[in-house]
N, C-alpha and C positions, 0 to 999 in steps of 0.2 A: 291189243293194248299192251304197251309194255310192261314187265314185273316194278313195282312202288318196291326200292329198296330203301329206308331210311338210315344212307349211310352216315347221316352226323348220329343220330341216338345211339347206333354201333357202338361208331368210333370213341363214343364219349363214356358205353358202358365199359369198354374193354383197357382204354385210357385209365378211369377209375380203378380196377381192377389191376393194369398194370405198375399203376401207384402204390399200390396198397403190399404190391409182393417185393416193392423196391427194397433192395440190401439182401434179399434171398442168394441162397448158393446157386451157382450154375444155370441148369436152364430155366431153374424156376421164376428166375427174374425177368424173362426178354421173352421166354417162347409160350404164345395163348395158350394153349391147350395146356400145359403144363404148368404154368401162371394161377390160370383158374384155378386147378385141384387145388395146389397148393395154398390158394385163396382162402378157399371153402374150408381146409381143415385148420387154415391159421383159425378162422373165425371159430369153427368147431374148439380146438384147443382155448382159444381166448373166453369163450361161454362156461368152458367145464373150468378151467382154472381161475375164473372169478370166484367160482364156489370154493376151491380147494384152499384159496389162498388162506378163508377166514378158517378154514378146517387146520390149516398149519399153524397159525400165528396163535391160534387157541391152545395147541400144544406146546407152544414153545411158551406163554405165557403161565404155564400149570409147571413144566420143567422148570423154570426160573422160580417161580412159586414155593416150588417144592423145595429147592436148593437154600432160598431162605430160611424156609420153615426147619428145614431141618438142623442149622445152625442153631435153632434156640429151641431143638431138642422135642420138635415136633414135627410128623408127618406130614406131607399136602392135604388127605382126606381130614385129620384131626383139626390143623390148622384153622380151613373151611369150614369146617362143622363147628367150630367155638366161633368162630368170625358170626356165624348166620345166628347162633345161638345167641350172641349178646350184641346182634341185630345193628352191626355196623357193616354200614352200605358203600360198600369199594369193589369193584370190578375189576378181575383177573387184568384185566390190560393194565390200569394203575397199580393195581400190588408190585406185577412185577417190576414196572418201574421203579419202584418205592424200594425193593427187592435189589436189582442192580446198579440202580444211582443214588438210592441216598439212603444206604442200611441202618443210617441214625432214625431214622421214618420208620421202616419196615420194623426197625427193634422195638419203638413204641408202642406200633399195631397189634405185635408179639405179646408185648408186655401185657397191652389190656387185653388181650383177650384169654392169658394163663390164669 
């Protein structure tokens, strides 16, 4: 009996596969064996830096923070901590906006909570 090869399921995994590595450098765009890895650790990479990204932007949103707060003579941690204490509810993502587009805002936020 001869060997059942299902060359369409193949041709159609490695197809997807070699779509997905398209705009890669060198061979990792055209040649399978080297297509694949590179596949696997895009995905690997794209899994880990979903998480990383909300890990950076929570940074960069506390530095901006801070940069305001300290213009009107207050710390990030101080800032925060009177902000929770007289229990106005604004999230690091809109402070810093409020922070670097429209300081008239951010100075009010300032104000009530000194």
């Amino acid at each position: 009996m001869p060997r059942a090869v299902n060359s369409v399921a193949s041709k159609a995994r490695r197809k997807k596969v070699m779509k997905q590595t398209k705009g890669q450098f060198g061979r990792r765009k055209n040649v399978w064996t080297v297509a694949k890895n590179a596949q696997e650790k895009g995905l690997q990479y794209a899994y880990r830096d979903r998480r990383t990204k909300k890990r950076n932007f929570r940074a960069l949103w506390i530095q901006r923070i801070n940069a305001g707060a300290r213009l009107h003579g207050m710390s990030y941690s101080e800032f925060m901590g009177k902000l929770h204490k007289k229990d106005i509810r604004l999230n690091r993502k809109v402070l810093s906006d409020l922070a670097m587009n429209q300081p008239e805002a951010f100075k009010a936020v300032a104000e009530a909570v000194k």
